[in-house]
LUMLUMLUM-133761 format. One record per residue: residue in three letters; residue number from 1; x, y, z of N, C-alpha, C, CB in turn. Coordinates in steps of 0.2 Angstrom, whole numbers. Glycine has a CB too. Example, Ala and Ser with C-alpha at 12.3 -4.5 7.8 and 13.67 -1.06 7.14 Angstrom:
# LUMLUMLUM-133761
> resn|resi|n.X|n.Y|n.Z|ca.X|ca.Y|ca.Z|c.X|c.Y|c.Z|cb.X|cb.Y|cb.Z
> ala|1|66|-28|39|62|-22|39|66|-16|39|57|-22|45
> ser|2|64|-11|35|68|-5|36|64|0|39|70|-3|29
END
This chain:
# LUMLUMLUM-133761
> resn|resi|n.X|n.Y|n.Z|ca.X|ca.Y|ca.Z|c.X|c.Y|c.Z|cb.X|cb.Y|cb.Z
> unk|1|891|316|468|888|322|470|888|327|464|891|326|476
> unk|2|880|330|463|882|337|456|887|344|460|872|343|453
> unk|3|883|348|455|886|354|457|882|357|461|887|359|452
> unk|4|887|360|467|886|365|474|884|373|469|896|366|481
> unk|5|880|375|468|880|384|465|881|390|474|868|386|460
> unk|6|887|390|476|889|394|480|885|400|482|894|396|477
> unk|7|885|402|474|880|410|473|874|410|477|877|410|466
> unk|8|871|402|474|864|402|474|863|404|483|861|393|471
> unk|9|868|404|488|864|403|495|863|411|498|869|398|500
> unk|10|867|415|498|864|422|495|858|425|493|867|422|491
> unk|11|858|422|490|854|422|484|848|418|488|857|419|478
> unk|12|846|414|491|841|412|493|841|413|500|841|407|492
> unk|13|843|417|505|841|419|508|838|427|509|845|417|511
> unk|14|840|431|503|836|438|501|831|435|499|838|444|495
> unk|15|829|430|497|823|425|492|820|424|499|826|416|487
> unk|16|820|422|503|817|418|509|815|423|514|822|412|511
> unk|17|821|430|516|819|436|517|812|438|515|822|439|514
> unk|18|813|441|509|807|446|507|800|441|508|808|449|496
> unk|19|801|435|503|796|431|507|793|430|515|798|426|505
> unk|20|798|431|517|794|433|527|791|439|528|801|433|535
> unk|21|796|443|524|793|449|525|786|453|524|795|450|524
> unk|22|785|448|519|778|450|514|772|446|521|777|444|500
> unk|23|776|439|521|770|434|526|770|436|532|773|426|527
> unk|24|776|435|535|774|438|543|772|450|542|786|435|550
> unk|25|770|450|540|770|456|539|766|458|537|773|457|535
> unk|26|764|463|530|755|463|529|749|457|528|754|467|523
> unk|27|754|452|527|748|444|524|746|443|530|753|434|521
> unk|28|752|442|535|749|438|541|749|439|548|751|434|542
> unk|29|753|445|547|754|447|554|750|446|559|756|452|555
> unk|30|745|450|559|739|451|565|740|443|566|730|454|562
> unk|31|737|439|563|735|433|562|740|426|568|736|433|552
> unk|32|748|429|565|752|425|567|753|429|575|758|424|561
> unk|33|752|435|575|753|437|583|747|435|590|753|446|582
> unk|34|741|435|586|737|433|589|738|424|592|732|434|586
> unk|35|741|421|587|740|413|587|745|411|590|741|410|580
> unk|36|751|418|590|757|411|595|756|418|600|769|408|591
> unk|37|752|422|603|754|426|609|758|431|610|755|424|612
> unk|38|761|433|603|767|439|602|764|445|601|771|438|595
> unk|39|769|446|605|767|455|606|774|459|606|761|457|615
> unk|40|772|465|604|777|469|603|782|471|608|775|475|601
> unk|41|781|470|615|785|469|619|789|463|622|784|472|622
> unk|42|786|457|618|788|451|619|795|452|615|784|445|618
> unk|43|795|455|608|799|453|604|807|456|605|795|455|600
> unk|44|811|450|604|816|450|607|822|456|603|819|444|607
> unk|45|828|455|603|832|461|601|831|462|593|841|461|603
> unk|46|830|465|590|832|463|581|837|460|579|832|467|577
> unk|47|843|463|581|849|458|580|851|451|582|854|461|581
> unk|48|849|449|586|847|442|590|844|440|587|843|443|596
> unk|49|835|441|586|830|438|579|834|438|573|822|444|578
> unk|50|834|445|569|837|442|563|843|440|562|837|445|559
> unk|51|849|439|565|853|435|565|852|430|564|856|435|567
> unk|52|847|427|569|847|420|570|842|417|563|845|418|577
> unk|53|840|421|563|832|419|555|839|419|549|822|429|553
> unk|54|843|423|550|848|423|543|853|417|544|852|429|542
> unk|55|855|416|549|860|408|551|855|401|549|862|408|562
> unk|56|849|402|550|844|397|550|841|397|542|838|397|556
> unk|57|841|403|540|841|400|532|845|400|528|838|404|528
> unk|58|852|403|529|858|400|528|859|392|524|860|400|534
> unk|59|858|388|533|856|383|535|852|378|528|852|385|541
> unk|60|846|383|526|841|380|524|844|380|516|833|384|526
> unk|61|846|386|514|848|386|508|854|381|506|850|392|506
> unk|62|858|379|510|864|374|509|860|369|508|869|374|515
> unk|63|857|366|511|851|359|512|847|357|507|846|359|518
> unk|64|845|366|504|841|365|496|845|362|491|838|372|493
> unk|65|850|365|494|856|366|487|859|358|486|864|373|489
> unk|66|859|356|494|862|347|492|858|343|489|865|343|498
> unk|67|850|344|492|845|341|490|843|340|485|841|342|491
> unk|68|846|346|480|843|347|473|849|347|468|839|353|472
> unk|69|855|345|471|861|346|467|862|342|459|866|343|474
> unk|70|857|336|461|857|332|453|849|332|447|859|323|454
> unk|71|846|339|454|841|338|448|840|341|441|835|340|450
> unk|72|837|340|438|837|344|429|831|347|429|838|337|420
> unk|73|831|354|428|824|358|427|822|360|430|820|356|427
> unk|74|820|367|429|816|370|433|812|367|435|815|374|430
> unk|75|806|365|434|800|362|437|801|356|441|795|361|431
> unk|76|807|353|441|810|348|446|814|351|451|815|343|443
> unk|77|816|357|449|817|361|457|815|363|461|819|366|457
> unk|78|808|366|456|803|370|461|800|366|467|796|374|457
> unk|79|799|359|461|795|354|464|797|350|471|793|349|457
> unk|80|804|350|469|808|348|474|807|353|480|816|346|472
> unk|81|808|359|481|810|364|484|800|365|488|814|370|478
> unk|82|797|362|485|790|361|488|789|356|493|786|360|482
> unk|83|792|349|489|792|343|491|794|346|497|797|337|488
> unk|84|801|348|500|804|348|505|800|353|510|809|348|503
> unk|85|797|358|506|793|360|510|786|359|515|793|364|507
> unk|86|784|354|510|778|351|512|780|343|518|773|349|503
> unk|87|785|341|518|789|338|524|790|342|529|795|336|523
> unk|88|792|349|528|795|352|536|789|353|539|799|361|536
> unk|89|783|355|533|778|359|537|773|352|540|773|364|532
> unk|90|774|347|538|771|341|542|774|337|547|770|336|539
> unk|91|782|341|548|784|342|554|781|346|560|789|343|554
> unk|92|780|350|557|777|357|562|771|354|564|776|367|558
> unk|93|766|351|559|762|349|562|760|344|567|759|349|559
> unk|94|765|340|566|765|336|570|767|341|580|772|330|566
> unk|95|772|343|578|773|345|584|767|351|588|779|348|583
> unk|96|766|354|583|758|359|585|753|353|587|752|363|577
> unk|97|754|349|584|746|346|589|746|344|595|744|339|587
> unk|98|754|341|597|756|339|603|755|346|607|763|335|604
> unk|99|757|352|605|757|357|612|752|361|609|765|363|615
> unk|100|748|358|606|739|360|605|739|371|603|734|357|616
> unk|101|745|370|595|745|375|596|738|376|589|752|377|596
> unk|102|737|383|587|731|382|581|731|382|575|727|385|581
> unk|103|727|378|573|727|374|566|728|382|561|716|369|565
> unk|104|727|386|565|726|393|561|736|395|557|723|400|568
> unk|105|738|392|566|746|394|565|750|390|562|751|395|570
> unk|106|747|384|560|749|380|556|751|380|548|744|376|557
> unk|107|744|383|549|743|385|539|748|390|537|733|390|536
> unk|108|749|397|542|754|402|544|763|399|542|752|404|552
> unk|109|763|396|546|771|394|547|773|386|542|771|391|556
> unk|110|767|384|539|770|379|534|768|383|528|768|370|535
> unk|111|764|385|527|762|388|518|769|394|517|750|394|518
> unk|112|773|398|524|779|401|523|784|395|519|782|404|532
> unk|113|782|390|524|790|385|524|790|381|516|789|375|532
> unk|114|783|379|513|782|378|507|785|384|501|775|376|507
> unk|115|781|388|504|784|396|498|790|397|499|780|405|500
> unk|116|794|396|503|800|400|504|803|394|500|802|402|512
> unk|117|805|385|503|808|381|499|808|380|493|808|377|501
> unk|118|799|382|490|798|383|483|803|387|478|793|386|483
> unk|119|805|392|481|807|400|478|814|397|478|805|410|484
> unk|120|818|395|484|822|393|484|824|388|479|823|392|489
> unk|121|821|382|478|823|379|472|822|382|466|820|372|472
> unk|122|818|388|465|816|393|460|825|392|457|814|401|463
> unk|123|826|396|461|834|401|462|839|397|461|836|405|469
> unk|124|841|390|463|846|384|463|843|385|456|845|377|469
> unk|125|837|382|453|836|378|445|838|386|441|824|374|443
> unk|126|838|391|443|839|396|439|845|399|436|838|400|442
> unk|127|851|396|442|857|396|443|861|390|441|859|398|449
> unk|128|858|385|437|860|379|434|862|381|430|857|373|433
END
């Protein structure tokens, strides 16, 4: 096995933060509230939500970090960190189709899952 960058998971989850923030926020919001039926008083406690969006990228930054643990390069980071992004999001789609959710929320929730893993392998190849 390479090297674990400890730092890096920190560090990729403010990375994977701001990135939601910008997406589900002024990029997409309207967009993504309309598409999954969210509304302001659906929305659950904040500490509840973001806790659990911070445990689950946590999660995500540890998994970049093993994934990419022997790669050399920046551009083999990013690229990995893409790679793996463009897998999750062809999970989602897979499952969107079956509860026939829209193609719209699709593009929304994987083009996040690609940008964010991207940035994250940024930050892992940064910290090599």
């Amino acid at each position: 096995m390479g090297e674990f960058i400890w730092l890096s998971v920190p560090i990729c989850v403010v990375v994977g933060f701001a990135i939601g923030g910008l997406w589900y926020g002024p990029l997409f919001q309207k967009a993504w509230m309309e598409d999954t039926g969210m509304t302001d008083e659906k929305k659950g406690p904040p500490v509840k939500v973001f806790g659990g969006a911070i445990i689950h990228t946590l999660i995500a930054a540890v998994a970049i970090n093993l994934l990419l643990d022997r790669t050399i390069g920046m551009i083999a980071h990013v690229s990995g960190g893409v790679i793996i992004g463009v897998a999750a999001a062809a999970a989602f789609g897979i499952n969107y189709m079956f509860s026939s959710q829209p193609r719209r929320l699709l593009y929304i929730d994987g083009g996040y899952t690609i940008l964010m893993y991207g940035a994250m392998g940024a930050v892992v190849g940064l910290m090599k």
